[in-house]
KOLVO-352479 format. One record per residue (C-alpha): y, z, x. Coordinates in steps of 0.2 Angstrom, whole numbers, plus 5000, padded with zeros to 4 digits. Layout:
<sites>
YZX;...
</sites>
This chain:
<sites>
510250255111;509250115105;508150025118;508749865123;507949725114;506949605124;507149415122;505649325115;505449205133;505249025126;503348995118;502248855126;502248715114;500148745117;500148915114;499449015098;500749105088;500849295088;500949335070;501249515065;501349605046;502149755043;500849925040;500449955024;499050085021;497250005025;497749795021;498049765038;496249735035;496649585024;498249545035;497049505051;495949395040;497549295033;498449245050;496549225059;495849135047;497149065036;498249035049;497449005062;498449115072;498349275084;498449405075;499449585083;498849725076;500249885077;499550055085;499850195073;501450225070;502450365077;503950465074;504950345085;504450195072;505250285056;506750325068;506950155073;507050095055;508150195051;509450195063;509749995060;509650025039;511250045027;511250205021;510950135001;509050065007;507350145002;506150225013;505150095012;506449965020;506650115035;504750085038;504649915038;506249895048;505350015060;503849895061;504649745063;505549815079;503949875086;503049715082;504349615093;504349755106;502449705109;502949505109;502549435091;503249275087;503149285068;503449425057;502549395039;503449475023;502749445008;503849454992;503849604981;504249664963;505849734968;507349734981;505649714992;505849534989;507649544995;507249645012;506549485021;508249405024;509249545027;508049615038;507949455045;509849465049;509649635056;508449585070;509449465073;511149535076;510149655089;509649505099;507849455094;507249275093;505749265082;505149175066;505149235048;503949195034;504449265020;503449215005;504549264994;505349104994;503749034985;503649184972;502849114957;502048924967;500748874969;499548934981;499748744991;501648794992;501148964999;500148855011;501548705015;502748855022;501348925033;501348745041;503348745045;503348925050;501548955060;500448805062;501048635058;499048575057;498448675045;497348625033;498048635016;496148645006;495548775021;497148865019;496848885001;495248935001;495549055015;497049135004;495449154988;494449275000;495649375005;496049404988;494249434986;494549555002;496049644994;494949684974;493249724988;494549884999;495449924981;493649954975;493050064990;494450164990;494350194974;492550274975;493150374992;494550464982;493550504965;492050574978;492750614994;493350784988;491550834985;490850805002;489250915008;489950885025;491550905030;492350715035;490650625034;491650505019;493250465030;491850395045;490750295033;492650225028;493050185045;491450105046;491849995032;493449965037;492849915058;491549795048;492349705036;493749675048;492749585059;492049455045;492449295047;492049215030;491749245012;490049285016;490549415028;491549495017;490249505004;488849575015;490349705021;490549765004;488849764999;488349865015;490049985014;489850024996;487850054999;488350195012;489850275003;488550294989;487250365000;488450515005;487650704999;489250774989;489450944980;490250894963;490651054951;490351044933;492151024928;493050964943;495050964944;495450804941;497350714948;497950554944;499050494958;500750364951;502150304957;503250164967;502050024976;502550074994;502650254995;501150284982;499850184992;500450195010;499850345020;500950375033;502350375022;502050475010;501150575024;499250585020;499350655002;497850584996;496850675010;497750835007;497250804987;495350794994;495450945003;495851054990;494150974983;494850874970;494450714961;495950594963;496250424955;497650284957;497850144947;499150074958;498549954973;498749754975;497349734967;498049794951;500049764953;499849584960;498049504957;497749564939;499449624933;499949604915;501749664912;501549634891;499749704889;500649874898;501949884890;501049874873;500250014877;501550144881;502650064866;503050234861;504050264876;504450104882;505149924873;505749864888;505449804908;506049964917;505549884935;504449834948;503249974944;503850074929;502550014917;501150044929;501750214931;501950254913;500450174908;499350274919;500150434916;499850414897;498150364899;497650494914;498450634900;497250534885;495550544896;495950734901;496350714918;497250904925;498650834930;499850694939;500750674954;502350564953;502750464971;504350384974;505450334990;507250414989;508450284982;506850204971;508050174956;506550084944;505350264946;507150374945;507150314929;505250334926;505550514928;506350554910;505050444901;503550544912;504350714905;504150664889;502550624891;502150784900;502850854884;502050764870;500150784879;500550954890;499850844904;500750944920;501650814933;502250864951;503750734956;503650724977;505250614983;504950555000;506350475013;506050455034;505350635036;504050645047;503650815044;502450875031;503351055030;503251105014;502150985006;500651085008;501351244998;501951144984;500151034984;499151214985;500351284970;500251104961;498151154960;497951334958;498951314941;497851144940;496351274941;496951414931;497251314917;495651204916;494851404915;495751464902;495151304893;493351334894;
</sites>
């Protein structure tokens, strides 16, 4: 049986709101910044999340939902559980943008009293209109020009962790010793979650990206090489598509993935994408289709061994990705491994079909030489 929801008690009118996002790989990071110093707000972080979380989600979602509405869902419920007064959602490229408001309705019906920013009733505003909903739904006295200029160096934040994860997974595979890149991470991580300011962030970044680069690595000559593709939730977010990155690194691979915020919301360009995969694609297939395409094509044009394909069960958009990645597989012989992922919490399996996925990688890149 599900644990009976407890009431939000009434808030002092004086009291700073509890403001809580949902988990979504390493930008809790940026999520902390926005509500402490966009919002002036508390922010309340969520421990690690557990089998009970992804059961929880699930148990109050339709059967027709994605994963990623399951762990969201799950999320939300803990958030409340642990007395926040707010739960953020920010809009997204597909039925994400709809999940606010039914999810909404969901906590609800099982008896929690909270508020719901959902900025994806601003999609496509300005940034003071972003700012204007803060005020009804967090802090009436926010500042509209300190809101905004908060908002700009946390995208700043968002393009300084893309960057540093991108350098993590094309070394980290390499390291001379074993975990010495996941603790300089976490040390970025721990130090650019305490900055305050812009210039925080930047002296973060310079120092993080300083120590990363320090690390002794063991690089082959040829070194397998895996692009990584896929829908915007389960591609980027660890615990739900249950560490596969890591598990990439330590067969000692180079990986690479185009899709993070960086790329699909701060520097995304639907027509230039679609321009180049023109042979496969006229039209918009989705949230993430072009994205996916569009690496895939130009992983298979730079050499890279291979690609694996990432999508949440019920992810209609990378369904039909699949046909067009085929093709592709076909035209430039670049092999593609397809891993669907729903609430499992186990990683049964996964690791046989990772370790088959790079032997063939391997073999093949010998036979080329």
């Amino acid at each position: 049986m599900l644990p009976h929801p407890r009431r939000r008690p009434k808030r002092d009118r004086h009291a700073r709101t509890r403001v809580a996002f949902l988990r979504y790989s390493y930008y809790d990071i940026v999520f902390k910044f926005f509500v402490e110093h966009v919002l002036d707000a508390d922010y309340l972080p969520l421990p690690e999340p557990t089998k009970r979380t992804v059961e929880l989600g699930s148990r109050n979602s339709g059967d027709s939902v994605c994963a990623p509405f399951k762990h969201i869902l799950g999320d939300y419920i803990e958030a409340l559980e642990l007395g926040a007064d707010v739960l953020v959602q920010f809009a997204g490229p597909c039925r994400l943008g709809y999940y606010g408001e039914l999810q909404e309705s969901i906590l609800r019906d099982m008896g929690y009293e909270f508020e719901m920013l959902n900025f994806a009733t601003v999609t496509g505003k300005p940034l003071t209109d972003y700012i204007e909903v803060c005020k009804k739904k967090v802090n009436p006295n926010l500042s509209v020009p300190h809101g905004v200029r908060g908002m700009l160096a946390a995208f700043k934040m968002i393009e300084f962790l893309d960057e540093a994860h991108d350098f993590y997974l094309a070394h980290a595979g390499f390291e001379v010793e074993h975990g010495s890149f996941d603790r300089a991470l976490a040390a970025y991580h721990a130090e650019m979650r305490a900055a305050a300011c812009e210039r925080d962030i930047a002296e973060a970044q310079r120092r993080g990206l300083e120590s990363l680069r320090g690390l002794p690595v063991r690089r082959p000559e040829r070194p397998v090489r895996v692009g990584v593709v896929g829908e915007y939730f389960t591609a980027a977010d660890p615990h739900s598509n249950l560490g596969l990155e890591r598990k990439l690194l330590d067969l000692g691979m180079e990986v690479h993935r185009q899709l993070n915020m960086t790329n699909r919301n701060l520097r995304y360009n639907e027509r230039n994408l679609r321009a180049g995969i023109s042979d496969y694609v006229r039209y918009d297939m989705g949230p993430t289709s072009s994205m996916t395409i569009a690496a895939a094509l130009r992983y298979a044009q730079e050499g890279f061994d291979g690609v694996v394909h990432l999508k949440s069960s019920g992810c209609t958009p990378e369904v039909d990705c699949i046909p067009v990645l085929q093709q592709v597989s076909r035209d430039t012989g670049l092999p593609i491994l397809y891993l669907s992922y729903d609430s499992q919490t186990s990683d049964t399996g996964l690791d046989t079909r990772l370790e088959a996925f790079y032997d063939m990688l391997a073999m093949k890149k010998e036979k080329t030489i």
